[in-house]
Backbone as CSV, one residue per row, in Angstrom:
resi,resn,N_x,N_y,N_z,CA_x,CA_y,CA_z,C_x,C_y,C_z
1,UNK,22.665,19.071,-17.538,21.788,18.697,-16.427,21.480,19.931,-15.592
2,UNK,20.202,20.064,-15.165,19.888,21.352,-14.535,19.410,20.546,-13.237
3,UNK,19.589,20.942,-12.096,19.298,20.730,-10.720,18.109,22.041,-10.014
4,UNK,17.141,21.346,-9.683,15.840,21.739,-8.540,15.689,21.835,-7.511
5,UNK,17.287,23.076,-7.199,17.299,22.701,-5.376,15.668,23.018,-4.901
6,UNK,15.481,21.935,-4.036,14.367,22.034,-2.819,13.675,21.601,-3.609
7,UNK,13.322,20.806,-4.865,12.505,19.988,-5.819,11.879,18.944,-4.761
8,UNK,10.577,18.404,-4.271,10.331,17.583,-3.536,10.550,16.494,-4.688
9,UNK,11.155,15.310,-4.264,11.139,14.101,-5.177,9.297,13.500,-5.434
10,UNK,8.861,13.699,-4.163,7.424,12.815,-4.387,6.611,13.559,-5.633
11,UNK,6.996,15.181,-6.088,6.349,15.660,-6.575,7.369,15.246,-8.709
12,UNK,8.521,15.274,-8.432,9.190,14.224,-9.318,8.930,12.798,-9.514
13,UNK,9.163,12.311,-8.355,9.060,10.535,-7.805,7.623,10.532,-8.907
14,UNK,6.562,11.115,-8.540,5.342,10.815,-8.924,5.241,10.343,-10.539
15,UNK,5.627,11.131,-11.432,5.956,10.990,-12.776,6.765,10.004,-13.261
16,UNK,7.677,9.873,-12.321,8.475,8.412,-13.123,8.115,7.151,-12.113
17,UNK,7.498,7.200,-11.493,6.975,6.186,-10.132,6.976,4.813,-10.892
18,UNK,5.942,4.512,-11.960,5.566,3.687,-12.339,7.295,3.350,-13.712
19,UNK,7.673,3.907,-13.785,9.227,3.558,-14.681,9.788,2.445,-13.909
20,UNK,10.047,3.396,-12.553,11.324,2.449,-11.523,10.452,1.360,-10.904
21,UNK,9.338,1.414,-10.832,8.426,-0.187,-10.452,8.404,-0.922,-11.430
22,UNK,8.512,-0.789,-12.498,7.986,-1.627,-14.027,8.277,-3.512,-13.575
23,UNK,9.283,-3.611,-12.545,9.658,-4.948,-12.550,8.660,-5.341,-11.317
24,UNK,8.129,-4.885,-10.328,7.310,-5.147,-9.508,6.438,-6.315,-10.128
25,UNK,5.912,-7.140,-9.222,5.123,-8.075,-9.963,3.500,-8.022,-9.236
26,UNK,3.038,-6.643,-10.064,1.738,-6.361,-9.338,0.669,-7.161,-9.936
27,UNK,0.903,-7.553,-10.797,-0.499,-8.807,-11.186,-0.334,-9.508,-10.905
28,UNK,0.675,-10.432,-10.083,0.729,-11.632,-9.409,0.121,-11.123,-7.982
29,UNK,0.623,-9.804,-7.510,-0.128,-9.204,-5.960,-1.882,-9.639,-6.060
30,UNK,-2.110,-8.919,-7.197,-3.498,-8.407,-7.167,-4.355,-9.835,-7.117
31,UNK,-3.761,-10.509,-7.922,-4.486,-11.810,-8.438,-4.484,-12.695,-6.869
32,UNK,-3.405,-12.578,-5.837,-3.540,-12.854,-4.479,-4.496,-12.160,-3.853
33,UNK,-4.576,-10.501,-3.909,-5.371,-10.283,-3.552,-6.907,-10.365,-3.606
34,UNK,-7.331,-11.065,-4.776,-8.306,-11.211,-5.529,-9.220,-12.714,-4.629
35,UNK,-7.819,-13.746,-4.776,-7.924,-15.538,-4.730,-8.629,-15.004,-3.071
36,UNK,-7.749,-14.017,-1.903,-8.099,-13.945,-0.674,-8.999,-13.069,-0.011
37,UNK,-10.050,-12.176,-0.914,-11.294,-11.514,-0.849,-11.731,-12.424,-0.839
38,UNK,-12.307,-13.010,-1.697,-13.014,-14.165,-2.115,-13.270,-15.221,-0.958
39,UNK,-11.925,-15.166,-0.774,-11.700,-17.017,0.544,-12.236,-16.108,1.765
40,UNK,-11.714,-15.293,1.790,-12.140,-14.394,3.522,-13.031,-13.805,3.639
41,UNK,-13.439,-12.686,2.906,-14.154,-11.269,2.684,-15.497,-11.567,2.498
42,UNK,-16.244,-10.357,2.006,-17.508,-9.968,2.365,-17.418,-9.171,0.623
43,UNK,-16.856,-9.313,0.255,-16.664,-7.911,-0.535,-16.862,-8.663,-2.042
44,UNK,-18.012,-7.832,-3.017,-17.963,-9.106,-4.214,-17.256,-8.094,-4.996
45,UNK,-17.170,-8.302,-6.606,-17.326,-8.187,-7.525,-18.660,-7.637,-8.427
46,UNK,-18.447,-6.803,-9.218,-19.408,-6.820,-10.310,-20.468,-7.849,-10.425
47,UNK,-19.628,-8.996,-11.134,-19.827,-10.382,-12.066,-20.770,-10.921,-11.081
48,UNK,-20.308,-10.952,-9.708,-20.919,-11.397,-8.572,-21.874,-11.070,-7.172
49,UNK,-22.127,-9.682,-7.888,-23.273,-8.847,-6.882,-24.297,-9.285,-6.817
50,UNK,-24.558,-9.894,-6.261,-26.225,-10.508,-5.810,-27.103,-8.761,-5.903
51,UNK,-28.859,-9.358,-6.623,-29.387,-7.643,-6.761,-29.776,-8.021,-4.816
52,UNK,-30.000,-6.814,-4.751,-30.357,-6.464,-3.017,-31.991,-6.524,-3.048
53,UNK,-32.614,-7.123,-2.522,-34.089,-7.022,-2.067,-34.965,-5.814,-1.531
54,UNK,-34.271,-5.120,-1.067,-34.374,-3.619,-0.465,-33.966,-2.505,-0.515
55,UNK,-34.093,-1.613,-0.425,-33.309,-0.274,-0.505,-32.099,-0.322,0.585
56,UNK,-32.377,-0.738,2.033,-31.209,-0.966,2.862,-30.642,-1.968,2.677
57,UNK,-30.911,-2.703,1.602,-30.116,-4.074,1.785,-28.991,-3.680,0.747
58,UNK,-29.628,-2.510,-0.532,-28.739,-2.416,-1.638,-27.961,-1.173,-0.564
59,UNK,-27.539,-0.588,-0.043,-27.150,0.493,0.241,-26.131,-0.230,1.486
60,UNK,-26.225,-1.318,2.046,-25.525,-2.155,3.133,-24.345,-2.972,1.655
61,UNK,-25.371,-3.275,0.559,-24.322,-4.120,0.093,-23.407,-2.861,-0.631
62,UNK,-23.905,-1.638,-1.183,-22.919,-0.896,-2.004,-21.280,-0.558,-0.502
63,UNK,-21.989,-0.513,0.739,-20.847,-0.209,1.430,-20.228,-1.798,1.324
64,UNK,-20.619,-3.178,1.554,-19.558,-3.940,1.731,-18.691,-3.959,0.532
65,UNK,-18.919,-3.958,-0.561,-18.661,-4.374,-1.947,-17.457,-3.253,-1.799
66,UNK,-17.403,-2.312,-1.091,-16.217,-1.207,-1.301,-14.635,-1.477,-1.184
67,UNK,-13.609,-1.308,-1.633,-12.178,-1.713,-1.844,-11.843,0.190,-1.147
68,UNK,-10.959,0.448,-0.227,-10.011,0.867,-0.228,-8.771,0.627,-0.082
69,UNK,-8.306,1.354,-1.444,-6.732,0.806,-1.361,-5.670,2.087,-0.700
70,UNK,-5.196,1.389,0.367,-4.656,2.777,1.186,-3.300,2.930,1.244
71,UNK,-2.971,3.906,0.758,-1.446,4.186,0.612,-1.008,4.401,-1.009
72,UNK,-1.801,4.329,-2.036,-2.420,3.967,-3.001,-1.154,4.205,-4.074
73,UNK,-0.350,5.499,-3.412,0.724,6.159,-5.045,-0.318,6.338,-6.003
74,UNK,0.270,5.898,-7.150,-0.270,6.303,-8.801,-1.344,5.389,-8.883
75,UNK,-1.771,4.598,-8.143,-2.606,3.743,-8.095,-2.714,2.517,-9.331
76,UNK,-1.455,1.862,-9.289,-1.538,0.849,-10.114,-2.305,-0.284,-9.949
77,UNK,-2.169,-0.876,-8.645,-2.928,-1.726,-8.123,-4.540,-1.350,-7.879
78,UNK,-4.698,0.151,-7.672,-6.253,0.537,-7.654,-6.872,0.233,-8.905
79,UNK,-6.131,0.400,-10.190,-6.882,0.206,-11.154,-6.980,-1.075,-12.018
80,UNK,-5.921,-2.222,-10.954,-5.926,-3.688,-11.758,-7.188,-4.114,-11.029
81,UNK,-7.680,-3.623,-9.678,-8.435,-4.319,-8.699,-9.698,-3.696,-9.605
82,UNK,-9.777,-2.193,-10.239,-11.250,-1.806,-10.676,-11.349,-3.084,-12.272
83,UNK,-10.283,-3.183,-12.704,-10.459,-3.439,-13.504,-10.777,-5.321,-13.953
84,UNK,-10.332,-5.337,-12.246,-11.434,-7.190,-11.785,-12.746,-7.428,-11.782
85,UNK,-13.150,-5.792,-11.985,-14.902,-5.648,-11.422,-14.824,-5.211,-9.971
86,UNK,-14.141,-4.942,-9.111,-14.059,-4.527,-7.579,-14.632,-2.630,-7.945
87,UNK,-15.337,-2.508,-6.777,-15.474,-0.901,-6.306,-14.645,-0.295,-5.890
88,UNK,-13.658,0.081,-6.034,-12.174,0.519,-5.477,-11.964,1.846,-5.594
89,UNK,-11.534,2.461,-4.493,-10.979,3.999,-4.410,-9.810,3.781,-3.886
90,UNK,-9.195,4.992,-3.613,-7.741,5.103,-3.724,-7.872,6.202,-2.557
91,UNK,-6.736,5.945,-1.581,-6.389,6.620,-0.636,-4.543,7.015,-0.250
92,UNK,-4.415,8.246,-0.896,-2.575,8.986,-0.484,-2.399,9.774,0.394
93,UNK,-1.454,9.772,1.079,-1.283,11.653,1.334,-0.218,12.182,0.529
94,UNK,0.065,11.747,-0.238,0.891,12.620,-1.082,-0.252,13.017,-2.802
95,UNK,-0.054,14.891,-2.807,-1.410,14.947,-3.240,-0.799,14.599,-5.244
96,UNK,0.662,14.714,-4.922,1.436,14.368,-6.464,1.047,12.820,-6.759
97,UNK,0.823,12.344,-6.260,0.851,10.685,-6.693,-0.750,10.425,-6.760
98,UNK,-1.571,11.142,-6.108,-3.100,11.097,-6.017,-3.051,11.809,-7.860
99,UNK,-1.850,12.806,-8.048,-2.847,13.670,-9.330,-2.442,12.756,-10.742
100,UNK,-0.936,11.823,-10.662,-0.553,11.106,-11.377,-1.192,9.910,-11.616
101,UNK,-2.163,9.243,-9.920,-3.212,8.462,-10.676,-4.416,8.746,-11.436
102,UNK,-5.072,9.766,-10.713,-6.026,10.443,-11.691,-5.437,10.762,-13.435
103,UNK,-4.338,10.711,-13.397,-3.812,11.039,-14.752,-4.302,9.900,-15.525
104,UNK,-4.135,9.216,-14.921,-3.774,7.344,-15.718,-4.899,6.754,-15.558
105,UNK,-5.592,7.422,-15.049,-7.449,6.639,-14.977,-8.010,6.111,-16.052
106,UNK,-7.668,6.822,-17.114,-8.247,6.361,-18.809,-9.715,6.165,-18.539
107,UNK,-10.445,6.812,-17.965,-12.012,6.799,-17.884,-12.461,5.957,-17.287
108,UNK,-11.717,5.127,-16.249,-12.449,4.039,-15.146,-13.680,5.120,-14.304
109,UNK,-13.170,5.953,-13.732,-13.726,6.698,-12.861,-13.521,6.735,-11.797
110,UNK,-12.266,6.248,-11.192,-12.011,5.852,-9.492,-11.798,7.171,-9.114
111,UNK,-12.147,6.796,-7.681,-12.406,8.660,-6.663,-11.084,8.273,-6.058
112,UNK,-10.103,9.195,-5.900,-9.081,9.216,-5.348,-9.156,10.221,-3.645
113,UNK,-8.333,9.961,-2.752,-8.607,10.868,-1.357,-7.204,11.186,-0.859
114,UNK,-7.193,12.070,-0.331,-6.220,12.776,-0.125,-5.712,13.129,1.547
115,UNK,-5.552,11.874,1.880,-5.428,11.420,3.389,-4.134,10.816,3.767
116,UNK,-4.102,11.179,5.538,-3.280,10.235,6.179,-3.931,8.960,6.430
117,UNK,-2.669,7.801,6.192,-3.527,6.653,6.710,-3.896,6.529,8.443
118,UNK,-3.056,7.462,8.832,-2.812,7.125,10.687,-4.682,8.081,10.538
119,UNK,-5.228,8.770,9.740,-6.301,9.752,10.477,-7.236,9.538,9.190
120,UNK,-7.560,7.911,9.244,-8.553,7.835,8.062,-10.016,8.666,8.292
121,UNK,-10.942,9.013,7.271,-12.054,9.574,7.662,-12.551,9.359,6.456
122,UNK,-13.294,8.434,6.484,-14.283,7.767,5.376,-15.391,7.912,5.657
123,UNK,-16.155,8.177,4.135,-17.896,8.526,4.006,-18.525,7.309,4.332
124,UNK,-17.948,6.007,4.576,-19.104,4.943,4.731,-18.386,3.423,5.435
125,UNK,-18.845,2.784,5.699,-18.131,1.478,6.030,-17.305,0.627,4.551
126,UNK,-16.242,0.078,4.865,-15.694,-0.800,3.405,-16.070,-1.926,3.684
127,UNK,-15.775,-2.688,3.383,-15.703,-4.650,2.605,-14.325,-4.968,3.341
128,UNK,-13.586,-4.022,2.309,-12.068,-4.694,2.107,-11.047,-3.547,2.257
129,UNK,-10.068,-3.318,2.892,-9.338,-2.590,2.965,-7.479,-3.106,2.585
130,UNK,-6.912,-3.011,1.477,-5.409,-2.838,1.189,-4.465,-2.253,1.549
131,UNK,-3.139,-2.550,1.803,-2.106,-1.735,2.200,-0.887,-2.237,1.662
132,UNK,-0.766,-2.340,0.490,0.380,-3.156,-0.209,1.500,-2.702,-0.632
133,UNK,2.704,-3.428,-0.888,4.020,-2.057,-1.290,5.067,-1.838,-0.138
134,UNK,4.655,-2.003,1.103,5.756,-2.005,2.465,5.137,-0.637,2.559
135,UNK,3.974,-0.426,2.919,3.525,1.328,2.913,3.576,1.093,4.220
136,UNK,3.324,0.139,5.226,2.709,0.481,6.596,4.449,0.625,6.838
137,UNK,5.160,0.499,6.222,6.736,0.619,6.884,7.213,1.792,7.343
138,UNK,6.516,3.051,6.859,6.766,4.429,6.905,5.938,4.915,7.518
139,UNK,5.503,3.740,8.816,4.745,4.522,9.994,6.064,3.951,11.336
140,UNK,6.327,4.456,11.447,7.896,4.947,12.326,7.710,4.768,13.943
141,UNK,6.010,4.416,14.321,6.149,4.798,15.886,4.758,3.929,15.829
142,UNK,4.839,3.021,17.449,3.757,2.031,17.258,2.456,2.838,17.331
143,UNK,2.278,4.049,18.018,1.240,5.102,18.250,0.789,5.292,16.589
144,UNK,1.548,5.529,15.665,1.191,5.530,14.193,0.371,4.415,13.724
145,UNK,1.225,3.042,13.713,0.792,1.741,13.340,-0.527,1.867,14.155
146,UNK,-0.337,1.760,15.364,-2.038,1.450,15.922,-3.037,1.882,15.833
147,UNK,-2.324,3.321,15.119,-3.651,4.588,15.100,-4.485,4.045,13.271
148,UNK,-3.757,3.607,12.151,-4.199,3.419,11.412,-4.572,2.139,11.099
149,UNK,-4.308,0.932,11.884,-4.715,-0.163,12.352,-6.444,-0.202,13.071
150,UNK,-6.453,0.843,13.773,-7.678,1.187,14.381,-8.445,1.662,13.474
151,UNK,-8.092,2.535,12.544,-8.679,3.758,11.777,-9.361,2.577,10.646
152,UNK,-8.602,1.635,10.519,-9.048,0.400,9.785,-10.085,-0.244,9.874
153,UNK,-10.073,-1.300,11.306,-11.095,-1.412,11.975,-12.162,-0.684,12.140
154,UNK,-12.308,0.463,12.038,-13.297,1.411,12.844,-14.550,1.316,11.430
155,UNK,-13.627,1.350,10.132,-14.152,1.520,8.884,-14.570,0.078,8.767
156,UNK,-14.434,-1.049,8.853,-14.282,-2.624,8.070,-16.185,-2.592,8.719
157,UNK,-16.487,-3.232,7.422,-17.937,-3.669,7.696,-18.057,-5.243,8.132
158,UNK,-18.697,-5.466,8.915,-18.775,-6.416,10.133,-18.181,-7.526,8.755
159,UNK,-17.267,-8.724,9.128,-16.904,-9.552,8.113,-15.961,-9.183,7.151
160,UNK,-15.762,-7.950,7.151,-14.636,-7.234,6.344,-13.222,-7.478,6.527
161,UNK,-12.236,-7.617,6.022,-10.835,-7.743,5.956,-9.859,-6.819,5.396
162,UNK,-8.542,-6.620,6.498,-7.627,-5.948,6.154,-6.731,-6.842,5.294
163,UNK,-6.027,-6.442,3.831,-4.886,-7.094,3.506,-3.960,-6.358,3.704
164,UNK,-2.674,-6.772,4.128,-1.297,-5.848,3.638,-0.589,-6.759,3.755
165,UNK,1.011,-5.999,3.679,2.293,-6.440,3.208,3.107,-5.738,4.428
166,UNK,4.441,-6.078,4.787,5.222,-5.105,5.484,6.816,-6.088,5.345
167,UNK,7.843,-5.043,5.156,9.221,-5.740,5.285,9.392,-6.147,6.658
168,UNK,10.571,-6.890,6.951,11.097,-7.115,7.977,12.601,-6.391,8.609
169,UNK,12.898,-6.821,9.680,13.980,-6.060,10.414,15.251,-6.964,9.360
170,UNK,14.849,-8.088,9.476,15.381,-9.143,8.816,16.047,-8.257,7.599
171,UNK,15.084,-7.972,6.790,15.386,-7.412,5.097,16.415,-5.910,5.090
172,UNK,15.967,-4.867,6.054,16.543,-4.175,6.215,18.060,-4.604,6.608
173,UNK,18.061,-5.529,8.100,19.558,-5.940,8.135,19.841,-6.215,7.360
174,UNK,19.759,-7.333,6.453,20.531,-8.472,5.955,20.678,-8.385,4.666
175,UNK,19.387,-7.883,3.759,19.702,-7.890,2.556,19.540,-6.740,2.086
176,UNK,19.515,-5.715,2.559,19.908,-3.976,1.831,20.651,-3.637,2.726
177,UNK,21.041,-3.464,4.564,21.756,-3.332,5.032,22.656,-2.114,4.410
178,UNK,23.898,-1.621,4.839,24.380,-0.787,4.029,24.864,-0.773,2.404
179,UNK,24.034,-0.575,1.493,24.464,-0.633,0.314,24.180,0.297,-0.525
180,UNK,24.691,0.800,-1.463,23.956,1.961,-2.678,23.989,0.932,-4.131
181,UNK,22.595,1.593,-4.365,22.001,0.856,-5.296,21.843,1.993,-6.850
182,UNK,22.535,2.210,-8.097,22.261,2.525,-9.014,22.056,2.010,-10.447
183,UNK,20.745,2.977,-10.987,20.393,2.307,-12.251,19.918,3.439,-13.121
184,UNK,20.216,2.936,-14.526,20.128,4.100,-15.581,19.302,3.493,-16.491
185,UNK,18.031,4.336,-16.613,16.975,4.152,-17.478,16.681,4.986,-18.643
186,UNK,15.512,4.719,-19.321,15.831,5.846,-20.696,15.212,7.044,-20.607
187,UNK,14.711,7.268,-19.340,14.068,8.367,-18.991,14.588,8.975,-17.325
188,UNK,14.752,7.964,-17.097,15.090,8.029,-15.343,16.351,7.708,-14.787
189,UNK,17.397,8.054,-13.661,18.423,7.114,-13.417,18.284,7.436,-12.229
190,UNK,18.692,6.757,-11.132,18.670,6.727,-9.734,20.125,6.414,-8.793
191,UNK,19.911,7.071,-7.804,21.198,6.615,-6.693,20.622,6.310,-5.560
192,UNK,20.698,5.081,-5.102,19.950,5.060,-3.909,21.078,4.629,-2.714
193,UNK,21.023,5.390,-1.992,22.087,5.007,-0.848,21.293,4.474,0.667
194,UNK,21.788,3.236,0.729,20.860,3.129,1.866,21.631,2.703,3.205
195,UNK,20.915,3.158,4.628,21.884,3.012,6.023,20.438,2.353,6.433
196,UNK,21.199,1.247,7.377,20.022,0.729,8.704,20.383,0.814,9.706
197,UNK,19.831,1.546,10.842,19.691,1.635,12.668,19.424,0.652,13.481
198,UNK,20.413,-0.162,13.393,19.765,-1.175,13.957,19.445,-0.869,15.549
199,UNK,20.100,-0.387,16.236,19.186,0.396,16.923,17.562,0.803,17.128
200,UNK,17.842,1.576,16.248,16.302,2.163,16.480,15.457,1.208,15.370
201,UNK,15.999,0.499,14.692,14.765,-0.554,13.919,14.757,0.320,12.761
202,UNK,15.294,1.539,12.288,14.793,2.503,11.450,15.690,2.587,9.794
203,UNK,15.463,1.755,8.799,16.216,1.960,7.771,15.925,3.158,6.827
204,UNK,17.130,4.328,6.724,17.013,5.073,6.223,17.643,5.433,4.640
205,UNK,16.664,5.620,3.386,17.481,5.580,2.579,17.400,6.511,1.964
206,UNK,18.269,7.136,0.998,18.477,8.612,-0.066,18.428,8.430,-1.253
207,UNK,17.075,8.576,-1.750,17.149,8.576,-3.441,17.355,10.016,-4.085
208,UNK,18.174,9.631,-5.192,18.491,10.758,-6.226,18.098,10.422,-7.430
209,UNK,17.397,11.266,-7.960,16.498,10.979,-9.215,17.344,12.008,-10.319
210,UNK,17.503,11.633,-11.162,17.926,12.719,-12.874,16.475,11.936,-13.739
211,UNK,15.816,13.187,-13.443,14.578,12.829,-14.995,14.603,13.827,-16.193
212,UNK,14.959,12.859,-17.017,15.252,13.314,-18.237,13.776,14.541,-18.787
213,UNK,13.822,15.726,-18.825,13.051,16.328,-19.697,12.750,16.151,-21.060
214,UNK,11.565,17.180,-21.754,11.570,16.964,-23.040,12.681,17.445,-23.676
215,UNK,13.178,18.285,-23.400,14.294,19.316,-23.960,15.989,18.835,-23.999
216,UNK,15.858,17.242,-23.090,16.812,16.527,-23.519,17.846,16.545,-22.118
217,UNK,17.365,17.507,-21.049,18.308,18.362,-19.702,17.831,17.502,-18.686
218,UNK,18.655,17.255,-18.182,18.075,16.116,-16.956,17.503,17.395,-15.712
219,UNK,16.845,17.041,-15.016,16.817,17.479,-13.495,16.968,16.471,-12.484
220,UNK,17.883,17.137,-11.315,17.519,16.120,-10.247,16.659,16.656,-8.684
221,UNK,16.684,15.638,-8.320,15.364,15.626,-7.716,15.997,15.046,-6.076
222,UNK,16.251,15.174,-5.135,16.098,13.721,-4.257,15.284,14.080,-2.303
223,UNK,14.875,13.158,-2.089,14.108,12.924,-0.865,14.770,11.695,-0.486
224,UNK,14.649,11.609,1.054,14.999,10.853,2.359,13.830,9.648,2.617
225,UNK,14.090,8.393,2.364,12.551,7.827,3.064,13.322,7.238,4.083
226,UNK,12.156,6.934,5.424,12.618,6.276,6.170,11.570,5.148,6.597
227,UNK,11.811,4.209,6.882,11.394,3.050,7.291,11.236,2.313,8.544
228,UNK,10.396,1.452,8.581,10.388,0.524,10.526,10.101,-0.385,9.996
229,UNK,11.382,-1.576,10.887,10.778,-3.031,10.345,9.482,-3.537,11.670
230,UNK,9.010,-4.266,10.695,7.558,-4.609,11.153,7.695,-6.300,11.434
231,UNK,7.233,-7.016,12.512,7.822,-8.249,12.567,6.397,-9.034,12.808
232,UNK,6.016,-10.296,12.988,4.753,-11.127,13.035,4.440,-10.750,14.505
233,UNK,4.991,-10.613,15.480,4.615,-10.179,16.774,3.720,-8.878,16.830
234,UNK,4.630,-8.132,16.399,4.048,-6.616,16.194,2.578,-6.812,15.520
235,UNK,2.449,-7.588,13.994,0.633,-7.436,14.010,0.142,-8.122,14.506
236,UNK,0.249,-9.518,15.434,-0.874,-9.922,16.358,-1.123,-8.912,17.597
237,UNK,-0.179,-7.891,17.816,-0.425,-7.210,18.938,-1.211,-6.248,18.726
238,UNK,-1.176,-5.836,17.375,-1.859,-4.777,16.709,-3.186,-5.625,16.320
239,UNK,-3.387,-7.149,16.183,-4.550,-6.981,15.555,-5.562,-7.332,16.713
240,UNK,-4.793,-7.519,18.047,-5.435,-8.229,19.103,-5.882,-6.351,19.902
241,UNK,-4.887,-5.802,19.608,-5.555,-4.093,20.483,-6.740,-3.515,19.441
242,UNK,-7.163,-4.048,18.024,-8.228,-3.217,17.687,-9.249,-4.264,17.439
243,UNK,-9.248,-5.430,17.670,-10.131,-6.365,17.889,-10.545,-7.268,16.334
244,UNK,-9.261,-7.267,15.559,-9.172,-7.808,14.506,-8.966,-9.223,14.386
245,UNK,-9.425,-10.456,14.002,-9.287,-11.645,14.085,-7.829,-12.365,12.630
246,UNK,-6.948,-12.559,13.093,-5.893,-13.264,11.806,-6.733,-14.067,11.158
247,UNK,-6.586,-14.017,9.917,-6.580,-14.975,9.068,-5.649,-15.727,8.649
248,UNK,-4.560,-14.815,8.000,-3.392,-15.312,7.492,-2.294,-14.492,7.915
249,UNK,-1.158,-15.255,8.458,-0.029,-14.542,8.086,1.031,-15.302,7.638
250,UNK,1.531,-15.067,6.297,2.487,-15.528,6.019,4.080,-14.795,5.157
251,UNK,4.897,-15.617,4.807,6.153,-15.316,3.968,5.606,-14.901,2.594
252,UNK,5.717,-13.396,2.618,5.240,-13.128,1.252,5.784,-13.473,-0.025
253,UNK,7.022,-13.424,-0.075,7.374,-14.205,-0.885,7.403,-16.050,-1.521
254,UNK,7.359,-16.495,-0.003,7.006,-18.583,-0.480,5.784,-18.413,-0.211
255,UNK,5.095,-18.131,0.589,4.069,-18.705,0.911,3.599,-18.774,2.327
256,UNK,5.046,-19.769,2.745,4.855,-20.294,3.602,4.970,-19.815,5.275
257,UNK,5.076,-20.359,5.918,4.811,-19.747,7.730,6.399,-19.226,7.262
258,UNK,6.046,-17.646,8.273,7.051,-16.805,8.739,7.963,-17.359,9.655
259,UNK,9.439,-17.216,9.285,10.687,-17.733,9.741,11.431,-16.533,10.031
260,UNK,12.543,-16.786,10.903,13.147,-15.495,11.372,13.777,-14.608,10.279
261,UNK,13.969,-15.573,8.688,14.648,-14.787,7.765,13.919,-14.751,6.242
262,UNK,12.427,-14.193,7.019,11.441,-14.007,6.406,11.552,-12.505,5.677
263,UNK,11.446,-12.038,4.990,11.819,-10.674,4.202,10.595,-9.767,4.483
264,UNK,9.514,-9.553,3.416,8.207,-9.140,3.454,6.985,-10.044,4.121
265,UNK,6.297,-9.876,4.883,4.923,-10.867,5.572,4.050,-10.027,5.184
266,UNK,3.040,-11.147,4.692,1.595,-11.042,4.317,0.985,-11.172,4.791
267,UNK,-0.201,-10.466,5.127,-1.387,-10.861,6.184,-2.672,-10.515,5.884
268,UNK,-3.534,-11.360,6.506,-4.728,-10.593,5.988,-5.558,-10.826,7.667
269,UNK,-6.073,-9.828,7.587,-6.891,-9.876,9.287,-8.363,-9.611,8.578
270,UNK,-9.495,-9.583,9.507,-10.814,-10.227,9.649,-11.509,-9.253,11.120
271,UNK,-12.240,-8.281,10.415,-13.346,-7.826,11.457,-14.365,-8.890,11.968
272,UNK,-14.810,-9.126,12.809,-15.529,-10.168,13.339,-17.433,-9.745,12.710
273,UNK,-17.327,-10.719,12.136,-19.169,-10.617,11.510,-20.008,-10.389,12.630
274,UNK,-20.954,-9.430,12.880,-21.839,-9.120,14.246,-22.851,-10.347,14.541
275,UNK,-22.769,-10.461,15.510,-23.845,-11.961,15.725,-25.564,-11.630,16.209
């Protein structure tokens, strides 16, 4: 085994990203995300693009019809959503996971961007905007959350909708709380040690990566993530300061209305259609 002191993991992480997710159940996500464009949104499909009557009418609909998926990684979910018929780009700031989705594009053609979510700066208005994965969790300070909450809004074309996901304080206490988590794969093995603040709301955890090379020599790899639990209070406050209307919020996992020992919440918020 050969070791990479000062190896950034995200620039490791990136390459085996999609290994240690394999159990994720992103086509059950997407296919939610799909059922709740549809019920809420503004935003079509291919299959379902009405032609535009006008030059501004086609150029109003190419911006609603737009998907950014923000926070994106390797963009697995960017390319189940292109591959619904959605217009979808991809938005990281990590520029390793932007180059590992471009890897895996297989000739869709999705434009990938190379951004913070707190300091979005988009060429046009969207439809639909994503945030799936517990990404908004690794905004650490409500000045963060609100800034890319806004940055959201600012982009959503009148009728447009935010979806995301976020853990709870709940999940951090209760069910990872202090524990280390390891697993050995045929390419990858991991140590994940994890602490929660309950204090500061802030769960911090330490992954250690060994990725197996071609040459048979492991390297390791490891980075610090840290986390903020995010609770149902926190996004009505957030969706009421950028002038976002709820649609849904619920228990991402049942379904059903958020309870105090609710894990991940789902939500989807609603720019208000101009009258």
């Amino acid at each position: 085994m050969e070791e990479t002191g000062g190896t950034s993991a995200y620039q490791a992480f990136a390459g085996v990203y999609d290994e240690l997710m394999a159990d994720v159940p992103y086509d059950e996500w997407c296919e939610r995300i799909d059922r709740d464009i549809r019920k809420y949104g503004v935003t079509k499909t291919n299959e379902n693009r009405e032609k535009a009557s006008s030059e501004d009418e086609e150029v109003l609909a190419s911006e609603r019809d737009l998907v950014a998926d923000l926070a994106c990684g390797t963009g697995i979910v960017t390319r189940k959503l292109f591959d619904k018929g959605y217009d979808v780009f991809g938005i990281d700031i990590s520029s390793e996971m932007l180059t590992r989705a471009s890897d895996l594009d297989e000739g869709r053609g999705i434009m990938y961007l190379n951004q913070d979510i707190c300091e979005l700066d988009l060429y046009s208005t969207i439809g639909t905007a994503i945030c799936i994965c517990d990404s908004l969790n690794y905004l650490l300070s409500d000045e963060e959350l609100q800034s890319a909450f806004d940055g959201v809004s600012n982009f959503l074309y009148p009728g447009g909708i935010f979806i995301f996901d976020c853990n709870t304080s709940f999940k951090y206490r209760e069910s990872i709380g202090e524990s280390t988590i390891a697993e050995a794969g045929e390419n990858v093995s991991f140590i994940w040690d994890n602490y929660y603040d309950e204090d500061e709301n802030v769960n911090e955890y330490d992954l250690t990566l060994f990725i197996k090379r071609e040459d048979g020599l492991y390297e390791r790899a490891e980075e610090t993530h840290l986390q903020r639990g995010i609770e149902k209070d926190d996004i009505e406050h957030l969706a009421e300061n950028c002038g976002l209307e709820i649609m849904l919020i619920s228990d991402s996992d049942t379904g059903k209305e958020v309870t105090p020992e609710t894990e991940r919440i789902y939500a989807v918020l609603k720019k208000p259609a101009q009258v």
